[in-house]
C-alpha positions as CSV (number, residue, x, y, z in Angstrom):
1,X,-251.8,-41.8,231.2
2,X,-249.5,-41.4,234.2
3,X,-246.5,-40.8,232.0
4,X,-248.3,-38.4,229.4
5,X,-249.4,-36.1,232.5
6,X,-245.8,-35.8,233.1
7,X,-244.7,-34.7,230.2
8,X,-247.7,-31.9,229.6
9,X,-246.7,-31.0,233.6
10,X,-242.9,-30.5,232.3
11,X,-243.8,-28.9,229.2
12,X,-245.7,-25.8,231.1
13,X,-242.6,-24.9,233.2
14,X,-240.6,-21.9,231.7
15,X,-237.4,-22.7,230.5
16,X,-234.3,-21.4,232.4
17,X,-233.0,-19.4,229.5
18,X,-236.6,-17.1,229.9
19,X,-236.4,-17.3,233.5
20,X,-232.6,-16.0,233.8
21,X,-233.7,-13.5,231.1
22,X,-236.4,-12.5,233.2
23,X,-234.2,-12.1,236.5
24,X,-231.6,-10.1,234.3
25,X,-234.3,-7.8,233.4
26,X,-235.5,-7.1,236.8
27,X,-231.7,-6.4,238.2
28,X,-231.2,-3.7,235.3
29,X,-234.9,-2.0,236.5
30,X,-233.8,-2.0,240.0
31,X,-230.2,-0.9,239.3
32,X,-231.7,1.9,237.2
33,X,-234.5,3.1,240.0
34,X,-232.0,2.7,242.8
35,X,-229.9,5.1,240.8
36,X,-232.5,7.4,240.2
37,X,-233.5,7.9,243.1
38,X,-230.1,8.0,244.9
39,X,-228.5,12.1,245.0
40,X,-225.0,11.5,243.2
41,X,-221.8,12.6,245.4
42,X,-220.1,15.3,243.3
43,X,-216.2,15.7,243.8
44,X,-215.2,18.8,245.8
45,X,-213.7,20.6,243.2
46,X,-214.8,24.0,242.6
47,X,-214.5,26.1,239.2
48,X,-211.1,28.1,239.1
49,X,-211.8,32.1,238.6
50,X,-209.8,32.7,235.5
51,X,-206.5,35.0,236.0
52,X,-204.8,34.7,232.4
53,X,-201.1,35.5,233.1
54,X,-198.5,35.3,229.9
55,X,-196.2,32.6,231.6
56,X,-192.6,33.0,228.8
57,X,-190.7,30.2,228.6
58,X,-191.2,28.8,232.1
59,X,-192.4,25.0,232.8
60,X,-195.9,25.5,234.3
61,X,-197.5,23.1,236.6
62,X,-198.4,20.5,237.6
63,X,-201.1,22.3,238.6
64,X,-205.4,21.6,238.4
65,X,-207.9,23.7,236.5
66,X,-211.9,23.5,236.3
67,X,-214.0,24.8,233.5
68,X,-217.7,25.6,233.0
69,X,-218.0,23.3,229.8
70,X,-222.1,23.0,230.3
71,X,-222.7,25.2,226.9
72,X,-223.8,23.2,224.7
73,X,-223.7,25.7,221.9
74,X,-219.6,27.1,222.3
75,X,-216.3,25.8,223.4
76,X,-215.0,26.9,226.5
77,X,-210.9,27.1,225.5
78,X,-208.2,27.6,227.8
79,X,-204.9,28.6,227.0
80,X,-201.2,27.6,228.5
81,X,-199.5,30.3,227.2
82,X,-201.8,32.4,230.0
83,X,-202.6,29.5,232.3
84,X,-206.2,30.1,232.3
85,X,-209.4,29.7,230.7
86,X,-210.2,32.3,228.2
87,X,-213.3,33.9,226.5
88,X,-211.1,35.6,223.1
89,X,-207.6,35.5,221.9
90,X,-205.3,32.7,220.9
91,X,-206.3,29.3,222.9
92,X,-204.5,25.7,222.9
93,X,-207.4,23.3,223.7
94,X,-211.3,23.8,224.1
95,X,-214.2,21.8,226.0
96,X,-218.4,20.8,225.4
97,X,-219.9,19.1,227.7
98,X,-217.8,15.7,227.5
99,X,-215.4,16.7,224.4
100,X,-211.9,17.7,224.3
101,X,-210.6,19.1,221.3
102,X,-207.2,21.3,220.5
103,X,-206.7,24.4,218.5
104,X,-206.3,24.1,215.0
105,X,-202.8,23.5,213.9
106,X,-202.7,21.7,217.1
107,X,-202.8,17.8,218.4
108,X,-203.5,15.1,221.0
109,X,-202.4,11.7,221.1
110,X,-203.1,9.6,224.1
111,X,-200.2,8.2,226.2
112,X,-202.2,5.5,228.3
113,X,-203.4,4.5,231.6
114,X,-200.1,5.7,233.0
115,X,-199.5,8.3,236.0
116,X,-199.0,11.7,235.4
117,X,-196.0,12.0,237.1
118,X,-194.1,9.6,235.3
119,X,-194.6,11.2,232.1
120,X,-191.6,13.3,231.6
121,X,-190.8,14.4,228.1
122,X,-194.0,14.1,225.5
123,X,-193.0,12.2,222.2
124,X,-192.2,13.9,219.0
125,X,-194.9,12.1,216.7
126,X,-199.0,11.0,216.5
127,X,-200.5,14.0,217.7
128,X,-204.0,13.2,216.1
129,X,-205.9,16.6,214.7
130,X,-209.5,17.6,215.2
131,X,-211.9,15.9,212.8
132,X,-215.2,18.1,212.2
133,X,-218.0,15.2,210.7
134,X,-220.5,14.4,212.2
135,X,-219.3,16.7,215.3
136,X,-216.1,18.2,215.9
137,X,-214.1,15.8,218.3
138,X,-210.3,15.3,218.1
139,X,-209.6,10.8,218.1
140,X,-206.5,11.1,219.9
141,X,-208.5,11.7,223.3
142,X,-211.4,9.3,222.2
143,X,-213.9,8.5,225.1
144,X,-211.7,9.2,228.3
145,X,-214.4,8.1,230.7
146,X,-216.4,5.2,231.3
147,X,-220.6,5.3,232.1
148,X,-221.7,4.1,235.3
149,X,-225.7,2.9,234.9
150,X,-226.1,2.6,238.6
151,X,-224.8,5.8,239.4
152,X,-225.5,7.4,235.8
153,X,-221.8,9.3,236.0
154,X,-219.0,9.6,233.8
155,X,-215.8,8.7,235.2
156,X,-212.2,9.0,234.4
157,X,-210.3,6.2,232.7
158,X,-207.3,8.2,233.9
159,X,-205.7,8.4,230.7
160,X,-202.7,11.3,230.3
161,X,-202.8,12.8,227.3
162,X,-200.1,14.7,225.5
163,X,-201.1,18.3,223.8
164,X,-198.6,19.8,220.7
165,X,-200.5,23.6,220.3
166,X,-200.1,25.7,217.1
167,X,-197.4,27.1,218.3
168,X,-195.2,23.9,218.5
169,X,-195.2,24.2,222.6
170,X,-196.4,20.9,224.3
171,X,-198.1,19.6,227.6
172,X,-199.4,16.6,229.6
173,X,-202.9,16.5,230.9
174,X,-205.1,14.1,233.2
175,X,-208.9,14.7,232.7
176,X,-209.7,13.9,236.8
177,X,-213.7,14.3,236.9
178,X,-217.0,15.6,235.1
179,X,-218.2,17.3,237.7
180,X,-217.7,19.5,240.6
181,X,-219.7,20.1,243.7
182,X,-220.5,24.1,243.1
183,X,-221.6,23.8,239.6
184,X,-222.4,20.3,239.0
185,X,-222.7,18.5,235.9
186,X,-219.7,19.6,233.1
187,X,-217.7,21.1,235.3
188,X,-214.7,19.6,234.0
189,X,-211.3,19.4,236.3
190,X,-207.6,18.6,234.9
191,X,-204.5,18.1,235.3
192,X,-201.4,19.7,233.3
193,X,-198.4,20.8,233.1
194,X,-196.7,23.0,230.3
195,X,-193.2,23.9,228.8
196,X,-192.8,27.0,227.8
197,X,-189.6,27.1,225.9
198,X,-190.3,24.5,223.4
199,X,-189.1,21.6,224.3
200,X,-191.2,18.2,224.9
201,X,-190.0,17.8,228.5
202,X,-193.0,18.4,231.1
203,X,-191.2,17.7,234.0
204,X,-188.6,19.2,236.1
């Protein structure tokens, strides 16, 4: 009797599998009400008026630029050749929300968790092209941030990326942040430089 009171006492106890479940289950609930209720800390970058300037054959950079990307229904394109953001005329590389995409007859192709500074001359080859199904999205810049679910932010893998535009120029960029502290969410900030004259060095 003893022994079978035993085994119906052991056989009511959870089993650690359900229990470890359980406790996973509760950390995700409080990690995602801990993050909603916690005010994210936006970086201080603020959105750069736009001053298009025809730069020639010059190197540009490396300098930083943030863009209004929040529309969800247009690109907001920027071009080198002017150094600026730019509502009409020719443009080398366009944002949405958390896309980057260049101008057609243009590429990106993804040099790697490296620094910026070290890249010095762009290479000659893979520059991916946009693809347009199921949304237009160009796979040599693939998903440059990571997701945080206890902050609920998108940040930077740090990648640099190297852009050929339709008009055979190149440059290096660094997408640095998602967000900036005067215009919050898709506010995107990066780095570049750009050479003017042709050549695939983007570095003095």
């Amino acid at each position: 009797m003893s022994g079978e009171g035993k085994g119906e006492a052991g056989s009511r106890r959870p089993p650690i599998l359900v229990l470890a479940m359980g406790g996973a289950f509760l950390l995700l609930v409080a990690s995602l009400l801990i993050g909603s209720l916690t005010r994210p800390e936006f970086p201080p970058f603020t959105l750069t008026p736009p001053h298009p300037t025809l730069v020639g054959d010059s190197l540009v950079g490396p300098g930083t630029y943030s863009v209004d990307a929040s529309a969800t229904d247009r690109w907001r394109t920027f071009d080198f050749r002017r150094n600026a953001a730019v509502d009409s005329g020719p443009w080398d590389i366009a944002f949405r929300r958390f896309h980057l995409i260049a101008a057609p007859g243009g590429g990106i192709v993804d040099l790697g968790a490296v620094p910026f500074d070290s890249v010095r001359e762009l290479p000659a080859v893979g520059y991916a092209p946009n693809t347009v199904e199921p949304d237009t999205t160009n796979p040599g810049v693939g998903k440059w941030y990571t997701y945080s679910m206890l902050s609920h932010l998108l940040t930077t893998r740090h990648h640099v990326y190297g852009v050929r535009t339709p008009g055979e120029k190149y440059a290096k960029l660094e997408l640095l942040a998602y967000y900036c502290k005067d215009a919050g969410t898709a506010c995107i900030t990066f780095r570049y430089a750009y050479q003017g004259n042709g050549s695939r060095r983007v570095a003095p």
